[in-house]
C-alpha positions in Angstrom: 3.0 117.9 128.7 0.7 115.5 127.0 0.9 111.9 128.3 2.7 109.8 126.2 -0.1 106.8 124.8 1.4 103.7 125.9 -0.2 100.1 126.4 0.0 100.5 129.9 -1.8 104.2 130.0 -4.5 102.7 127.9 -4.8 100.1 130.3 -5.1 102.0 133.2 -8.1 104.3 131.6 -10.1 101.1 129.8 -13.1 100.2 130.4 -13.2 96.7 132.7 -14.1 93.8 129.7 -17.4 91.8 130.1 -17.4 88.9 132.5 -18.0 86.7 129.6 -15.7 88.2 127.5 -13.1 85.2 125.6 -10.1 85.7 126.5 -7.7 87.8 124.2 -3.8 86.0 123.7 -1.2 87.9 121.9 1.9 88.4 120.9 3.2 84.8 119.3 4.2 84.0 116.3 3.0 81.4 114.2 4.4 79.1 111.3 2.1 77.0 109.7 3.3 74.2 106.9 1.0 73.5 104.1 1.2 70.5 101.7 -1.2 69.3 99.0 -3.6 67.4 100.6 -4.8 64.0 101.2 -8.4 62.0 101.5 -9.5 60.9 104.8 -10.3 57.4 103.8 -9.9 55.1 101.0 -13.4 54.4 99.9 -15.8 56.4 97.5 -17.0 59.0 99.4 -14.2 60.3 101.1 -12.0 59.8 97.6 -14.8 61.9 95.9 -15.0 64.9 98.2 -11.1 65.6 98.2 -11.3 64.6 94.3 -14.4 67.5 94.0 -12.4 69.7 95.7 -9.1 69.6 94.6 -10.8 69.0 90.6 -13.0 72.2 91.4 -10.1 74.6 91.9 -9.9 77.0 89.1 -6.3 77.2 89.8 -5.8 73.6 88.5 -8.3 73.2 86.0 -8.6 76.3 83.6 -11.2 75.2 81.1 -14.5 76.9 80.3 -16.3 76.3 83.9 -19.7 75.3 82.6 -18.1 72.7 80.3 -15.7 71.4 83.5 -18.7 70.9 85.6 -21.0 68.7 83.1 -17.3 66.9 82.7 -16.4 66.8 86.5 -20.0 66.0 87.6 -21.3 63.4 85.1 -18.0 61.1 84.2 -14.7 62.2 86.7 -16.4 62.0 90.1 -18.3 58.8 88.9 -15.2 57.1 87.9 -12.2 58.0 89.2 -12.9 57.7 92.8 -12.3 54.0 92.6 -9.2 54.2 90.6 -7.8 56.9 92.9 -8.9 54.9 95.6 -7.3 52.1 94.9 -4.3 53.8 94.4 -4.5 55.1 97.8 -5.4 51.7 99.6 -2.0 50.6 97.7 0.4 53.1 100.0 -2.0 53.8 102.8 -0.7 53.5 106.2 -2.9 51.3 108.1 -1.1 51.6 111.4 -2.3 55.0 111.5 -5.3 54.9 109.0 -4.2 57.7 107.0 -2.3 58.5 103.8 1.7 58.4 104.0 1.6 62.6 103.2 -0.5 63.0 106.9 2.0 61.2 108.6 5.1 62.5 107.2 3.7 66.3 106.8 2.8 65.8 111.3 6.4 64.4 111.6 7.8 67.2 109.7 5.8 70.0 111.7 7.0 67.8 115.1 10.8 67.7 114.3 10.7 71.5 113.3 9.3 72.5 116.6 12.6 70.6 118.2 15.1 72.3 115.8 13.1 75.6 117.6 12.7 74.8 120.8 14.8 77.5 122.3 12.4 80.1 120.7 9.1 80.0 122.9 7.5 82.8 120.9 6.8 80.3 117.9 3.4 78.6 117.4 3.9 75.7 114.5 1.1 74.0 112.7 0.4 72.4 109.4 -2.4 71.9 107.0 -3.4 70.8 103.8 -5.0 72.8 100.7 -7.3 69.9 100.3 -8.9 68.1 102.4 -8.3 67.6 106.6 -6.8 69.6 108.2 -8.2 72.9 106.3 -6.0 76.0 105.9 -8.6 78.2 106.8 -9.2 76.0 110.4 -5.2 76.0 111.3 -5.1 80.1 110.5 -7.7 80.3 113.4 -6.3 77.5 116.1 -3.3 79.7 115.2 -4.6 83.2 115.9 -6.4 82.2 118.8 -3.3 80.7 120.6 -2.4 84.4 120.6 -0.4 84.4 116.9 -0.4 88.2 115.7 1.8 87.1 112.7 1.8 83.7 110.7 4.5 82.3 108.5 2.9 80.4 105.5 5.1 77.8 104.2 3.8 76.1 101.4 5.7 72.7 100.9 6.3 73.3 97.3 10.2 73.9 96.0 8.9 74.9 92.6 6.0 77.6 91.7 2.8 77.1 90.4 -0.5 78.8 90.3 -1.4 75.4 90.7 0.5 74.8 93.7 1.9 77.8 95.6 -1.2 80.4 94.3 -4.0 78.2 95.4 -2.7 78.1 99.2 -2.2 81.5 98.9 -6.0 82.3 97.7 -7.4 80.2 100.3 -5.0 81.3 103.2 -6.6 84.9 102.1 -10.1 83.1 101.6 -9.5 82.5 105.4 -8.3 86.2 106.6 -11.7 87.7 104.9 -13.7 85.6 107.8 -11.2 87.1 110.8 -12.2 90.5 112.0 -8.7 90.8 113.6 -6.8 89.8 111.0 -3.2 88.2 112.0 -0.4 89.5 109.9 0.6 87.0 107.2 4.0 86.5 105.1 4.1 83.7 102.8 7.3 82.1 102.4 9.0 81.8 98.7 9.6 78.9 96.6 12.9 77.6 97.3 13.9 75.8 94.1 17.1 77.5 94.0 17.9 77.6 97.8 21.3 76.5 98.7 20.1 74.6 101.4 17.7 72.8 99.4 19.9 71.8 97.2 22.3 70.5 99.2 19.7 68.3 100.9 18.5 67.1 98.0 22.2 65.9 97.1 23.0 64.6 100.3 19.3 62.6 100.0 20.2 61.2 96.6 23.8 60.1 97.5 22.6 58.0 100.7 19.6 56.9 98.9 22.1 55.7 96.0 24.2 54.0 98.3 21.9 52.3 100.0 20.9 49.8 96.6 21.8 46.9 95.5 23.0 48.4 92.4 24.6 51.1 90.4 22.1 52.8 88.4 22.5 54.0 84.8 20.7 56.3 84.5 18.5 58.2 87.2 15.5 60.2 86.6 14.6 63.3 88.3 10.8 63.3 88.1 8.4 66.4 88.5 5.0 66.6 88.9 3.4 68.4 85.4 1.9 71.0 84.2 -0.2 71.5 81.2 1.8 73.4 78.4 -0.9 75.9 78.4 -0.1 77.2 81.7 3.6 77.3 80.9 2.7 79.5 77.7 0.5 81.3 79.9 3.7 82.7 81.9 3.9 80.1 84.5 7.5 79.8 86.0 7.1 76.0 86.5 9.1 74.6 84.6 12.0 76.9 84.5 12.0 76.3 88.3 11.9 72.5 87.6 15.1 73.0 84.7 17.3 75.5 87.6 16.6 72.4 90.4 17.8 69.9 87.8 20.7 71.6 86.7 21.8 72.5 90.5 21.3 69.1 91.4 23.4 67.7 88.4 26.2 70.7 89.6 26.1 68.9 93.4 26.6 65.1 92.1 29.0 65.8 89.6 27.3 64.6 86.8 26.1 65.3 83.2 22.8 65.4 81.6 22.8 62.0 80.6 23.1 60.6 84.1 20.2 63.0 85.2 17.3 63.4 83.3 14.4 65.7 83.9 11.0 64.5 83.2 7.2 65.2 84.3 4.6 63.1 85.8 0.8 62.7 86.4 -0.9 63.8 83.3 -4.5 64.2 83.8 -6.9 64.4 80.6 -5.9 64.7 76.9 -4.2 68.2 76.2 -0.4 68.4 75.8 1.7 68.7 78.9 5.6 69.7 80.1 7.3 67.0 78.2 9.4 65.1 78.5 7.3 62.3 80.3 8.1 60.5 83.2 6.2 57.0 82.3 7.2 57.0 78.3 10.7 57.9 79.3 10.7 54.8 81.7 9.6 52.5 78.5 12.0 54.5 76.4 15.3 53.8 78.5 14.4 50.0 78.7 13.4 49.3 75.2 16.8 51.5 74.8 18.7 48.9 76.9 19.4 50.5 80.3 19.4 47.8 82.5 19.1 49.6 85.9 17.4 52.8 86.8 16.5 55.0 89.7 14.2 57.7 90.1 14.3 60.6 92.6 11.4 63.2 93.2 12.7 66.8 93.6 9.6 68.5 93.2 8.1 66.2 95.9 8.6 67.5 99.7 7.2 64.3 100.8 6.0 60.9 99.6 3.0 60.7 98.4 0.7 59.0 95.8 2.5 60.3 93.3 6.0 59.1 94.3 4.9 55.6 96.5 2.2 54.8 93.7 2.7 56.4 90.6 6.7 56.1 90.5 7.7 53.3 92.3 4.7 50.8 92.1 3.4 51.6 88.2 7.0 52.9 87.4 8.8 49.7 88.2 6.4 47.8 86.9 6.1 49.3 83.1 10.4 49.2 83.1 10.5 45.5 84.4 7.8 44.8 81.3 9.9 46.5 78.7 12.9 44.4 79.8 14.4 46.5 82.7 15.6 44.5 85.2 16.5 46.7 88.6 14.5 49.8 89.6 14.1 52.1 92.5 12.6 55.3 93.2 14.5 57.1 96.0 12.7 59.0 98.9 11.7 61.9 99.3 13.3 64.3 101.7 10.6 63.6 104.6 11.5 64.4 107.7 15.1 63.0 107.4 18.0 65.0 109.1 19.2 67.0 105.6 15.1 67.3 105.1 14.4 69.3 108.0 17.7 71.0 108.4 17.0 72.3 105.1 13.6 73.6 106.2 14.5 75.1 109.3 16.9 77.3 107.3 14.3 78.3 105.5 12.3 79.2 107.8 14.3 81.1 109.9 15.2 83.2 106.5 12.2 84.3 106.1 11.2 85.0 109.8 13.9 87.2 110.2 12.8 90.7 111.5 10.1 88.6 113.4 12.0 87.3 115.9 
């Protein structure tokens, strides 16, 4: 009878290994958390390498390349550096001496590894697209703790090639370096997720009732998009629209009470409209007296959200005769947050462990 070729057959007839030889781990499996990114410090230098980097995607910027490096080269990276920068410097965490998305993306990845501590089979990491720490770097820490499969979550409810694609291409960037490749499954958006929708209620109720005010109106604000993408096929902002609506469904309320909107333009082509900062104007010069924003699209504070919406946000409502404002948080790493995420992730690494 021929002899069945098990592990521990081939074991018995292999060749000893080198003396030298690294040592080989196997058989974990990894998850490894992926937001945006975020600049190492707050002056020019380290604002214009994540700015080249993150400008220098294809995924984000579509136009003729030639004509985006002259551009990108010659006026962006010689300006906006100090803009951004100061932008930063305005929500940076100087206790730590690193942006708000570092620290809350860590403390994310540290309360998930509680909420699966029973499972010692699990490796969890994160990283950022751009900037520190690479994708590419935590796929190998990852692998060589022994990880033969790797969970890619990207931190993004809502798809975009944008967003979602561009970890994807550099997670894959990354495999083409590894001779033995782990195996990878990405995680989906999770716009729609049950879960995910509930948090996002439960965040907005407790943020609600935690003002000094009722709000009139309350915005839900998502980053944008140029309309070229969209009428490219993106799903962006139908993803967006479905959160919205869900959302609305949880609270109980109309489409006057929540409105959908889009933030961050960048340059002078059209983008998803409505706009969050015209709106803002628009509701005060209207008469509303008190408004909130909330960030759905957001897993985590940022620049955009600390910044953009609740600094410059307040600020342009207050001048066009606003009187209260506040911009709710993010989910974070708050209870509904990572409850939310851990169901998520154990959906999708089922049949792994």
């Amino acid at each position: 009878m021929n002899e069945i070729r098990t592990s521990a057959s081939l074991m018995r007839n292999a060749q000893p290994l080198p003396a030298d030889h690294p040592e080989i781990r196997h058989g974990l499996t990894g998850v490894l958390i992926v937001n945006l990114g975020t600049p190492d410090a707050t002056s020019y230098w380290p604002m214009r390498r994540y700015l080249k980097e993150f400008l220098s995607d294809r995924r984000v910027i579509e136009i003729n390349p030639v004509v985006w490096w002259a551009i990108l080269n010659i006026i962006v990276l010689s300006k906006r550096p100090f803009s951004s920068g100061e932008a930063y410097k305005a929500i940076w965490n100087k206790e730590l001496d690193e942006s708000p998305l570092r620290t809350i993306t860590r403390g994310q990845t540290a309360k998930l590894v509680e909420a699966f501590t029973q499972n010692r089979r699990l490796v969890f990491d994160w990283g950022m697209r751009y900037g520190n720490p690479s994708i590419a770097s935590r796929l190998h820490a990852l692998q060589q703790q022994g990880c033969e499969r790797i969970l890619l979550v990207p931190l993004y409810p809502q798809y975009a090639a944008a967003t979602t694609a561009t970890v994807c291409d550099k997670a894959f960037d990354a495999l083409k370096t590894m001779r033995w490749q782990p195996t990878l499954r990405i995680a989906p958006p999770y716009f729609d997720f049950p879960p995910y929708i509930e948090a996002l209620a439960t965040s907005v109720r407790r943020g609600l009732a935690a003002l000094s005010f009722a709000p009139e109106v309350v915005i839900a604000s998502f980053h944008g998009l140029p309309l070229e993408y969209f009428q490219k096929g993106d799903p962006y902002h139908c993803h967006c629209a479905k959160t919205t609506r869900l959302l609305r469904e949880a609270l109980g309320w109309d489409d006057k009470r929540l409105i959908l909107t889009f933030q961050s333009r960048f340059g002078r082509a059209e983008w998803l409209q409505p706009y969050t900062d015209q709106t803002i104007k628009r509701l005060a010069d209207e008469g509303v007296k008190r408004l909130a924003v909330v960030t759905p699209g957001f897993a985590a504070d940022c620049v955009e959200t600390l910044e953009e919406i609740a600094m410059q946000g307040g600020e342009a409502f207050h001048e066009h005769g606003g009187e209260q404002f506040a911009a709710l948080p993010c989910l974070n790493d708050s209870q509904e947050g990572i409850s939310f995420l851990e169901a998520h992730i154990r959906r999708e690494l089922q049949g792994w462990i």
